[in-house]
N, C-alpha and C positions, 0 to 999 in steps of 0.2 A: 609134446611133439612126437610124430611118429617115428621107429624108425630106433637106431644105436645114434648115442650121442658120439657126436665125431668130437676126436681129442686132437687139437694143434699145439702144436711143440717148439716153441721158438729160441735159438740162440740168435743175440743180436748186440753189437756191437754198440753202431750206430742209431741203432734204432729203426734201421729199413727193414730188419725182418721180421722187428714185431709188428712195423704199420702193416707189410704182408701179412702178418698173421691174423691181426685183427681183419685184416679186408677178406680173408678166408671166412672168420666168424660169421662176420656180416654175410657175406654172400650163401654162406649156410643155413641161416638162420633165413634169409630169402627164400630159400628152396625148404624150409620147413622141415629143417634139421636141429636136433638142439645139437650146443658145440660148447665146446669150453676153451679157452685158449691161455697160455701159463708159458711163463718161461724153464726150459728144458731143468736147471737146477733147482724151480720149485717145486716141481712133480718129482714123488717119489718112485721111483723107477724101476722097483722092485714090482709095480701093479701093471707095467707094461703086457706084463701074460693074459693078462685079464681084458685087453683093451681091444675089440674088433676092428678099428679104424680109427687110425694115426695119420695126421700131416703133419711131416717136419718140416722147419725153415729155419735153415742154417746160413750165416753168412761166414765167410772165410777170410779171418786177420793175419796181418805181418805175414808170413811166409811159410803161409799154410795150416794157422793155428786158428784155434777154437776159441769164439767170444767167450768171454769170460763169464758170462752165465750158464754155460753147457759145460764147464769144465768138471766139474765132478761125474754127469752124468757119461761123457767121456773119455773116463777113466772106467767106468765103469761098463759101457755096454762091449767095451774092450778085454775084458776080465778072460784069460783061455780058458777058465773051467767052465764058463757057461754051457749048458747042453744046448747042442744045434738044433732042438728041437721048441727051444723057448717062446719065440714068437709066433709057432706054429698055425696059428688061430686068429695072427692079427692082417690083415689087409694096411698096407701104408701105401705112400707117397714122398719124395724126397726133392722139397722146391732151395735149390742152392742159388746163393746171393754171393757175388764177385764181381772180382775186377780181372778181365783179360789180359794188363798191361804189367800183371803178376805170373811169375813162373809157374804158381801153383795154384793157378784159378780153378777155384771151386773146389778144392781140394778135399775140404770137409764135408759138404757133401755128398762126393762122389764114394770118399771112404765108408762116411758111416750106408750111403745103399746097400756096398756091397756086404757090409758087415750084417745087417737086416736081414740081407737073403743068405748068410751064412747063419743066421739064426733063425732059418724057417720061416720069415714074413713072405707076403705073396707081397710082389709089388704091382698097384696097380697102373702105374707108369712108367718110363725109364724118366732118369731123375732130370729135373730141371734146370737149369745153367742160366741165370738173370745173370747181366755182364753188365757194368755201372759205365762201360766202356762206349757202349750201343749207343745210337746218336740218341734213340727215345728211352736210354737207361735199361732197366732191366726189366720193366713191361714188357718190352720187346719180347723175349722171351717167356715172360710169365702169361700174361694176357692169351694167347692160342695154348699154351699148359692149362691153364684154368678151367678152359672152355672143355677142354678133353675129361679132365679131372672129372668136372663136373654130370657128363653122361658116362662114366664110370661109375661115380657114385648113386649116382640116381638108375642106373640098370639094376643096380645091388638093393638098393633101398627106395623103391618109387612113392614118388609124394601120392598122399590121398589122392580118389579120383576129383574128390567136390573141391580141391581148393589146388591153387594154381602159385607160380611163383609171383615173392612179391614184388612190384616194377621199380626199379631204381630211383625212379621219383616220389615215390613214397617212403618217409623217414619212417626206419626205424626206431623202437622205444630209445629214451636215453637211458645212459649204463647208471645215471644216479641222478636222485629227484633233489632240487636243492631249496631250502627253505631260509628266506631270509630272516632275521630274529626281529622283532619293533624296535629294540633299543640293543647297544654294544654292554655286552654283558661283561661281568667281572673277567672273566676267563678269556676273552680278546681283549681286553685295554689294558687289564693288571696283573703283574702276575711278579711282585717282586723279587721273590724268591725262588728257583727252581731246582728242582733235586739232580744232585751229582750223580753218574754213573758209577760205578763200582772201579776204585783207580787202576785194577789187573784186566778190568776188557780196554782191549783196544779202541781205538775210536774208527768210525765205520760210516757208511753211505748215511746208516741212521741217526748213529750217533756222531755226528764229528766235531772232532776240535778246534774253539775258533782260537787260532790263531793271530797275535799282533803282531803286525807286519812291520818289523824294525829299517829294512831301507826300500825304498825303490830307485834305482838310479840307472838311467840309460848306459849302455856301454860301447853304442858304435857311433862315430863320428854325426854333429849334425848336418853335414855333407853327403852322410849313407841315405841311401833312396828308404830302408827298413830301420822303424825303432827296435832295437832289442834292449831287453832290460833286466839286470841282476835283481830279485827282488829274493828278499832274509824273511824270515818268519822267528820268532820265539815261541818254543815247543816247549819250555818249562812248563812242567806239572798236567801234559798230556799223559806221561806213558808212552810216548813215541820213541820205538827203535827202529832203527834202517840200517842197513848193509849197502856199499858201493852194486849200483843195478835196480835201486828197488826206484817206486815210483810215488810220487804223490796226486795223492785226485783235490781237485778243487770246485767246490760248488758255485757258480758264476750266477750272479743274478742282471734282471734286464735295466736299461738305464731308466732312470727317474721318467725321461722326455718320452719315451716310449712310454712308460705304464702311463702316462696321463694322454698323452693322445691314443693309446687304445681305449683305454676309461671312455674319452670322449665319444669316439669312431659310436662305441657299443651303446654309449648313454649308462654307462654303471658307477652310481659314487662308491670310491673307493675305501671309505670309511663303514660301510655296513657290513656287517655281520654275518655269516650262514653256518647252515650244518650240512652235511652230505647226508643221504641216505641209497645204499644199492639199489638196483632194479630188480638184481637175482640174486639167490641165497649165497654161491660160489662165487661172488665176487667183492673184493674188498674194497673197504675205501681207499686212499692212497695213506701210506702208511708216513709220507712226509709233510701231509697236511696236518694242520691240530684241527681240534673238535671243537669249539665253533673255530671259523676260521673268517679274517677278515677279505675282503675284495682284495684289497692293496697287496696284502701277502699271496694270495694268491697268482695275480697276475707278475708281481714285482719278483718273487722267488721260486716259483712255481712252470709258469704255462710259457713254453717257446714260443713266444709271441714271434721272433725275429728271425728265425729258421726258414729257408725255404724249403714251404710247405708243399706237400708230397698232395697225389692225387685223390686221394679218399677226402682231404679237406673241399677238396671244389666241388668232389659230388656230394658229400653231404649241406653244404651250402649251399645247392643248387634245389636240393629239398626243402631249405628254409626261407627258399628267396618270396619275396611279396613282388618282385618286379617281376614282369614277361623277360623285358630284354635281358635284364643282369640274369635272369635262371635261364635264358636258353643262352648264353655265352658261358654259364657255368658248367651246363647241363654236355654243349659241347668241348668244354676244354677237360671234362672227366670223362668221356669217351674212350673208346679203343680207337677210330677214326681221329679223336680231337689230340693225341699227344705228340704231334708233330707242332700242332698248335699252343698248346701246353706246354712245350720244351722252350720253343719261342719268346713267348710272355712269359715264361718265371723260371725254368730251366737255366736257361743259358746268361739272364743277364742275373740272376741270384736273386730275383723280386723276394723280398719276407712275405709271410703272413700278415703280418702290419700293415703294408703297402697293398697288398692285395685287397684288406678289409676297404683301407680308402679310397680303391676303385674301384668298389662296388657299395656304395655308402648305403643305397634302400636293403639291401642285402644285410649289410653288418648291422645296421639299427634294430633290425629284426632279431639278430640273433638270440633267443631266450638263454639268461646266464647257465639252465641247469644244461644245456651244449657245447661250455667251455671244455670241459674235459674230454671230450668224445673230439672235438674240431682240434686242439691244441696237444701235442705231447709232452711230460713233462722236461724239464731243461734238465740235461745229461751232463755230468761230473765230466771234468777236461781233466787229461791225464799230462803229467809233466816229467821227466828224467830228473831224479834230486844232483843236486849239482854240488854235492860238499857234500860231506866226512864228518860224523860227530867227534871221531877222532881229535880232527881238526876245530869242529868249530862246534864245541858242547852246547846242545839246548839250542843250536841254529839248525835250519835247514832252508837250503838255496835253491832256487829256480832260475834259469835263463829260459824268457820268454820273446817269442819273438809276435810283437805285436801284429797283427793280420788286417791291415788295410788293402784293398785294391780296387780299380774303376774297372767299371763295364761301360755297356751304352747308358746305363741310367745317371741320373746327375750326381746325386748321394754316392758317395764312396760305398763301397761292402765294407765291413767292420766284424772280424771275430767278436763273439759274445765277451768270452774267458778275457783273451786277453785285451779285449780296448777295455774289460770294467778295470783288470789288475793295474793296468798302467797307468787309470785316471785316480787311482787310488792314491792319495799323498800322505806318508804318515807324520809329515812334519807339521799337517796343520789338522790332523785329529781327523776324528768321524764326525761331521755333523747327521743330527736325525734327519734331516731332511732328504735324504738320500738324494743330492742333487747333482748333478757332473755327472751323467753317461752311468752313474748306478754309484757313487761312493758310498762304499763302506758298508754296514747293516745296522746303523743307529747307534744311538746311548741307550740308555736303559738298565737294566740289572746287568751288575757282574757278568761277564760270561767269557775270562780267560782260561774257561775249562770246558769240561764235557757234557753234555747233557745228554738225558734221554730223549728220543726224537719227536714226541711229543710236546717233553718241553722243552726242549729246543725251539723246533715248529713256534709253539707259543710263544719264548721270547723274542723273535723277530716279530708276533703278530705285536708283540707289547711295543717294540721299537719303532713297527711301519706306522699303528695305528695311532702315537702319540706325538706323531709329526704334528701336530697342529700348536704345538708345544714352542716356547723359545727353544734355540738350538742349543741343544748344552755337549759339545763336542769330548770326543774320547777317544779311545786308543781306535786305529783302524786291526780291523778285524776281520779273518779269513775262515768260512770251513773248510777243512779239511782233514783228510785220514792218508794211510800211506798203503801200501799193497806192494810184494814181491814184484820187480820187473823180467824181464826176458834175461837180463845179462845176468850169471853166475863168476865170480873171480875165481881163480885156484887160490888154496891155503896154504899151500907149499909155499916156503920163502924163495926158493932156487929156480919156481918155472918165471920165466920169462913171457910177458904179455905185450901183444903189440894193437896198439886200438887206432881203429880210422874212423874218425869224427870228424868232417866237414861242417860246418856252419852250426848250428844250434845241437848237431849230434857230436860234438864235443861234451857236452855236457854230464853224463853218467863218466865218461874217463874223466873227468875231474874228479868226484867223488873216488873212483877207483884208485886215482893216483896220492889221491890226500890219502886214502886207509892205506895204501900200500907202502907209503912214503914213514907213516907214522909206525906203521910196524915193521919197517925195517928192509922192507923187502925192493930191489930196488931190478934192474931188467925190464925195464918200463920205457914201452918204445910206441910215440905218440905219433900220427900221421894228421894232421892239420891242414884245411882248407878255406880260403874264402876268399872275396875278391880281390881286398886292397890291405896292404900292410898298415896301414896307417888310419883306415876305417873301421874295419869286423874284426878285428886281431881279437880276440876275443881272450884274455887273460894276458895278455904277452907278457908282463912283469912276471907274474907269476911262472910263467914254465920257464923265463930264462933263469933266475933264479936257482929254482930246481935244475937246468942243467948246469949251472953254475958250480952246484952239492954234487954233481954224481949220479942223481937222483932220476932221470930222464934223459933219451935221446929222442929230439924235436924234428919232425919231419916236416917242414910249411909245403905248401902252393899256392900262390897267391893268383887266382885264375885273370886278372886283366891287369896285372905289371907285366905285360909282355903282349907283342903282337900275335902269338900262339895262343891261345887259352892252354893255361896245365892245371889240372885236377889232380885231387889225391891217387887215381887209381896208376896217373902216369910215373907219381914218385914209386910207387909201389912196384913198376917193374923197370924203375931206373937203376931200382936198389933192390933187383932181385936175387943178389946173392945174398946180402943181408936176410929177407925174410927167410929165405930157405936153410939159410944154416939154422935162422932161430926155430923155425917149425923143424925141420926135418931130424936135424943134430940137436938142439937143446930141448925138444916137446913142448916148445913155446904156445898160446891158447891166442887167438886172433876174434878180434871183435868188431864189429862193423855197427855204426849207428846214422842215424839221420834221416833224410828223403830217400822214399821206398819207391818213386818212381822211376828211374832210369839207373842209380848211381850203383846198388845192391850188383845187378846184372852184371854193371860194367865193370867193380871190384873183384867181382866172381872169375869174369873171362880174364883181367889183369892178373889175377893169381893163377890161375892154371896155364895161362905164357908163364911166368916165373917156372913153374914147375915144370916143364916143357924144356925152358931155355937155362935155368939154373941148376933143377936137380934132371935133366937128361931122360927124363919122363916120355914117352909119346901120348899122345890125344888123351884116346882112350885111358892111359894108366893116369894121367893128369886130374882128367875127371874121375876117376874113381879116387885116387886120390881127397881131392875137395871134400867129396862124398862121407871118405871116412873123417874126416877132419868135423865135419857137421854131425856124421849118428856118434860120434865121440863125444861131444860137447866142447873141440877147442877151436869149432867156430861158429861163434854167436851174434846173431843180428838181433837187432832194437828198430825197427825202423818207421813212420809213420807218415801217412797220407799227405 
């Protein structure tokens, strides 16, 4: 292709700003550009000098921070001794992905632009601002960005004159050709044995540890409108250490009922066999698939069948449609005109990709299998606050989950992935291989209360999916997962005093903090609790009376509807404003804040600066700077999620 290869650079979270990035590729690769597109911490960033034309797409997490795949590079394009002269030579763009209803929407973004043009890049737009807030999402803003982008680059780099862009109804190549096998070969159906990782790596996205899940047991009333559920894992013979803060990821797979009505939708037996191969030299296979890989594993641990599906699915389906009508309904609901339309039908009531294949069935019967990958994203690790103390409870590690059921206009409930599969999980009556109940479990089969490599890893679920045809010979239930640093840091000092507010499921890391703090002695531990009913969501109540019992804790409740008022956490907080401010102000106490990131963060923010207003004699302005320092310090920490 003619022309500098354009490089896209994506930090992504959720996964919005790689489908961005990818919908950049493509639309590049339309205009007869070659393009490569990576996530920002697998490019090595040192060759940035060298690079004539970069797109970033960044989305911005928690309260202002960086996905967790840009974080090294992050640190680094930050470094003060860079010379301002560094990117001199590069032309960029900077498309930011947020939510407005965050104090620091687009933050990252916005930062790294101007860091760019303090190292010499030309920009060749001012930066982007997608708002997830927007009635049409963050098209809104990206879609007329693109359009601009787009006669920028092409004033710089003009396509041939003999050849023209190519039209959006024409499918481009797939990213990998796939080859079915005649018969399921050794290596998808057996594989008794699998090699251990080395026991000093950690376990990791690729390699992780399955865990047997020793309880699951609801812990709010069957009267509460939400299940929540304390669920134990046994980490014996992982290698798994954790500190109060950190976090564990969990890989979730789709339920049984699903994988066999998309089977059907598509016409694919789930028992045959394939191999991947690329399209292009620079692009890999997925590195969580094994080599050959079965249907069932793919679709069952694999492909977010159940996601609602973002707009690049309906155009490229709209490419593959054999109907008139279903392709010009798809053809419109992928438009810039059609996403009001768009938002409509799948937006707002949370249509999956599943439900969409079965209303358009001539459409999905078409679909050729080697377009699974290109239509589907892979299913994204759910991150959880560890909820216990090894201190406390050796070789355990606890989760409080709160199950994610809710109604729209459509009949079918919406059902979180993670946690409807964890809660349908029973470890009192084993793993059956049939993976049957909304996804239980990941089969019998070989040993695997350990670690493997991701391959064979990969491979022994293809051995456990693939030998369901099998009597059920039922076994321990079985989790992957790995664990990863979270946001909250404790102090090591026995003497500071910590005060944490954890409403609802953001109680859960000051659990952990208070079990390690408890056990080492250290006691100034001042807990702010909320939820609706005393007698419903109390979520621990034995447990922290207890500990106040010892000395050990002072317990601060609001139970928001035992009262004609609704009172929240942030009300105790300036009930009891002369408490916090002696503990911050006079003993250097470290304050933490966890939970729902939508309204509650703001409203504990404004609560604490009245306290310092009203308690420490503070005015506005010195109130908020105050705060201010209390955050570039580190002794106030937020956790908090969507």
């Amino acid at each position: 292709m003619p022309g500098p290869r354009l490089l896209v650079l994506f930090g992504s979270q959720t996964g919005t700003a790689q489908d961005v990035s990818e919908r950049l590729g493509r639309e590049a690769r339309r205009r007869r550009l070659g393009c490569r597109v990576q996530a920002l911490d697998s490019y090595p960033v040192v060759n940035l000098i060298n690079e004539p034309l970069v797109i970033f797409v960044c989305a911005t997490t928690g309260q202002g921070d960086p996905p967790d795949n840009m974080k090294d590079f992050w640190k680094f394009i930050f470094r003060k001794h860079l010379p301002l002269t560094s990117l001199c030579q590069m032309d960029f763009a900077v498309l930011g992905l947020g939510d407005s209803s965050y104090a620091k929407f687009n933050f990252v973004a916005k930062k790294l632009h101007r860091r760019l043009l303090q190292l010499g890049g030309t920009a060749l737009l001012p930066v982007c601002l997608g708002d997830d807030q927007h009635e049409l999402g963050p098209d809104a803003a990206v879609d007329p960005w693109l359009h601009d982008l787009w006669e920028k680059v092409l004033g710089l780099y003009p396509m041939p004159l003999d050849l023209g862009v190519i039209p959006p109804g024409v499918p481009l190549p797939p990213t990998f050709t796939l080859q079915f096998l005649p018969e399921v070969p050794r290596t998808c159906s057996e594989e008794p044995h699998v090699a251990r990782t080395d026991p000093q790596s950690p376990p990791s996205e690729l390699r992780p540890f399955l865990a047997r899940m020793v309880t699951n047991q609801r812990v709010t009333d069957p009267s509460h409108f939400q299940d929540v559920r304390l669920i134990e894992f046994d980490i014996s013979g992982s290698g798994i250490s954790f500190a109060a803060g950190s976090v564990v990821l969990i890989q979730p797979q789709n339920a049984a009922s699903h994988v066999q009505r998309f089977c059907q939708v598509l016409g694919l037996d789930p028992e045959r066999c394939f191999t991947l191969q690329p399209q292009e030299p620079d692009v890999p296979c997925p590195r969580r698939l094994p080599q050959p890989c079965s249907v069932r594993h793919l679709v069952s641990q694999y492909l977010d069948i159940t996601g609602v599906p973002r707009r690049s699915f309906f155009e490229l389906l709209a490419c593959l449609s054999p109907s008139e009508l279903e392709r010009d309904k798809l053809l419109e609901l992928s438009s810039a005109p059609g996403q009001e339309a768009l938002a409509e039908y799948c937006s707002r009531p949370r249509r999956t990709a599943l439900e969409v294949l079965c209303d358009f069935p001539h459409t999905a019967a078409a679909v050729p299998p080697e377009r699974l990958l290109d239509l589907f994203p892979p299913i994204r690790p759910r991150a959880f606050s560890i909820a216990s103390s090894l201190l406390a409870h050796p070789s355990r590690l606890q989760i409080l989950v709160a199950v994610v059921q809710y109604q729209t206009r459509l009949k079918e409930p919406r059902r979180g992935l993670c946690s409807s599969w964890l809660a349908s999980l029973d470890p009192g009556q084993g793993d059956p291989c049939s993976l049957e109940g909304g996804g239980e479990g990941l089969g019998s089969g070989p040993p695997v209360s350990h670690m493997y490599h991701s391959q064979s890893w990969a491979r022994a679920l293809v051995l456990q999916a693939s030998s369901c045809h099998l009597p059920p010979a039922k076994g321990p239930v079985q989790v992957p997962l790995w664990v990863r640093p979270g946001g909250l840091t404790f102090p090591e000092t026995p003497d500071t005093p910590v005060i944490m507010v954890g409403p609802g499921t953001g109680v859960a890391p000051f659990r952990a903090a208070i079990q390690e703090r408890v056990a080492q002695g250290q006691t100034g531990n001042f807990l702010f609790f909320g939820c609706r009913w005393r007698d419903r969501d109390f979520y621990w109540e034995a447990e922290w009376k207890e500990l106040e019992r010892r000395g050990c804790l002072t317990l601060i409740t609001a139970f928001s509807r035992e009262q004609e008022q609704k009172v929240y956490v942030q009300h105790r907080l300036r009930q009891l404003g002369s408490l916090v401010w002696e503990l911050l102000h006079h003993r250097g106490a470290c304050f933490y804040l966890a939970g729902n990131a939508k309204y509650m963060p703001a409203e504990v923010s404004e609560a604490l600066t009245s306290v310092f207003q009203e308690a420490g004699g503070l005015s506005g302005p010195a109130a908020a700077a105050y705060l201010a320092g209390l955050q570039r310090t580190l002794r106030f920490q937020t956790e908090t999620w969507a």
